[in-house]
N, C-alpha and C positions, 0 to 999 in steps of 0.2 A: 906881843906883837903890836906895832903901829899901826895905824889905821889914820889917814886924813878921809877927814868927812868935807863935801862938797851939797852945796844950795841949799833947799826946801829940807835936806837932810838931818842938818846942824840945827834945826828948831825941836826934832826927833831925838837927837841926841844930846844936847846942848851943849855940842863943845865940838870943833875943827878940828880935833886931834883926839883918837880914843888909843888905851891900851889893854888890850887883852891879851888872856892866855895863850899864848901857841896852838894851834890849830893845823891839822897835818894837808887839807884841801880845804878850796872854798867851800862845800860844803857844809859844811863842820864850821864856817865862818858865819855863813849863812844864819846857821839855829844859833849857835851861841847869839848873835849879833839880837835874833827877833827873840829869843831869849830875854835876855835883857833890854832891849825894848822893841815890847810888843806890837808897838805903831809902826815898825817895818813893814810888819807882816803883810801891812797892807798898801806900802807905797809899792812904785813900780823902781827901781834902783837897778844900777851895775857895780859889778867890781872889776875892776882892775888893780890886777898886778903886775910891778916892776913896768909902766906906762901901756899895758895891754889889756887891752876888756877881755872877758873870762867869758869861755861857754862852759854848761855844765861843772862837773868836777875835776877841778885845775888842782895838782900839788902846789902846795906853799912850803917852804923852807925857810931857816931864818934868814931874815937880814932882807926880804920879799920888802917893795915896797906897794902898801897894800891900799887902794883909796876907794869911797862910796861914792858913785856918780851919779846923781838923778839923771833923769830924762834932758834929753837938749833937744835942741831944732836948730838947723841950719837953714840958712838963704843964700 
């Protein structure tokens, strides 16, 4: 799976672009993700997929496009 990484994220992961295993919901995105790195666990992040932020456990399928979105703030 693709994954773009977005902000304060990309210092966490060090790289705007991750690849992992298939993963059958974000859930399962989720732990693999702080799995591998453990300083997720303790940002506050979104995902979205295919340009739609996710509540809870969203199915992923292939070809999903999958992205980490920190915190924003609008004005």
């Amino acid at each position: 799976m693709e994954i773009k990484v977005f902000g304060q994220l990309t210092d966490i992961t060090g790289a705007t672009h991750l690849t992992v295993p298939f993963v059958t919901n974000t859930e399962e995105l989720f732990s693999l993700l702080t799995d591998q790195y453990p300083a997720l666990s303790s940002m506050t992040f979104r995902i979205a997929v295919n340009g739609k932020l996710t509540e809870g456990r969203t199915p992923l399928f292939p070809g999903d496009v999958i992205a980490l979105l920190p915190p924003f703030s609008g004005g």
